[in-house]
C-alpha positions as CSV (number, residue, x, y, z in Angstrom):
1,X,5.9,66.2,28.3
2,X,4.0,66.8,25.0
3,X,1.7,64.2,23.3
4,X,4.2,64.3,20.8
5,X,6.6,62.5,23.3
6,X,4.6,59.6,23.9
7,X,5.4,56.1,21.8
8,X,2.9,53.9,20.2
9,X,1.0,52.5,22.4
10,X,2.1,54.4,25.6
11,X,-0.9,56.1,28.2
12,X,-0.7,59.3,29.3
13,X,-3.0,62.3,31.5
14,X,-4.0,65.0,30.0
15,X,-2.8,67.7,32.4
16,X,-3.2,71.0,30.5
17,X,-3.7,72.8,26.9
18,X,-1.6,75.0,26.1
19,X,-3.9,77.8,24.7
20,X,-0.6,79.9,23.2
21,X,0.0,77.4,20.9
22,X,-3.7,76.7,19.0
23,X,-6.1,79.5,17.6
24,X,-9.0,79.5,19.7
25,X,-11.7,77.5,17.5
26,X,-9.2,74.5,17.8
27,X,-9.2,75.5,21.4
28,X,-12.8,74.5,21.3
29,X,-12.6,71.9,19.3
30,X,-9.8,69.6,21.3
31,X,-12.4,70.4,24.4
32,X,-15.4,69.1,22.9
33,X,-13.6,65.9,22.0
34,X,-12.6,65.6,25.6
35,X,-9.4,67.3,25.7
36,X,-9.7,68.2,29.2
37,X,-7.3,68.0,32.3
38,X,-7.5,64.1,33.8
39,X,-8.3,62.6,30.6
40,X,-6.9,59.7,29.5
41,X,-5.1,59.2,26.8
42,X,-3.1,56.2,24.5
43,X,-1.1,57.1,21.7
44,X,-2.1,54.3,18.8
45,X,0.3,56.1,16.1
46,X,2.7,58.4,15.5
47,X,3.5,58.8,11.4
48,X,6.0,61.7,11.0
49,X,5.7,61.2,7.2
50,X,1.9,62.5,7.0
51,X,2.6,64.9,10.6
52,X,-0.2,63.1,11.9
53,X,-1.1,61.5,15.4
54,X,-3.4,59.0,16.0
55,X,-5.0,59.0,19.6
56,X,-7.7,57.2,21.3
57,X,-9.6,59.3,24.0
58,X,-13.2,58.3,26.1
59,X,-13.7,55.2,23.1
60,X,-13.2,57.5,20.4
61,X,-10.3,57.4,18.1
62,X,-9.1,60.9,16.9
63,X,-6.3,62.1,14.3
64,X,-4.2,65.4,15.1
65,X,-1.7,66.8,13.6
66,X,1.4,67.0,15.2
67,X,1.8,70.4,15.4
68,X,-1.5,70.5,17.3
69,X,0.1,67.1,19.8
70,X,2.4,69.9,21.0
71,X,0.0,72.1,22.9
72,X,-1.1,69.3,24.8
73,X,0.4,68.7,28.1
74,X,0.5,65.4,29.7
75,X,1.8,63.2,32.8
76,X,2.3,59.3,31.8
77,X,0.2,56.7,33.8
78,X,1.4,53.3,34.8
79,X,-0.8,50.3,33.1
């Protein structure tokens, strides 16, 4: 599953990046925000009309856009 698959409000793991889908200084980028296998991550919002996802990762809240949610590969996590 895709961050894009998540709902509002659901937790996830981050398992993996997929590096075909992103140029490599977003690459970079997503792993200096903490983008990195084991993370946690909760999906606060999802707005299709803007292609924007809201994510809170390590404290920090973060906006992506969806296109970018699709390259990152995660496992849900009970709560």
């Amino acid at each position: 599953m895709t961050l894009l698959d998540l709902n509002e409000g659901e937790t996830a793991e981050i398992v993996s990046i997929n590096l075909d889908l992103l140029p490599k200084p977003m690459i970079t980028e997503l792993l200096e925000l903490g983008f990195f296998p084991g993370a946690q991550i909760v999906l606060k919002t999802k707005s299709k009309y803007l292609g924007k996802l809201i994510c809170l990762l390590g404290g920090t809240t973060i906006g992506l856009r969806m296109k970018d949610g699709e390259a990152i590969l995660l496992k849900t996590t009970k709560q």
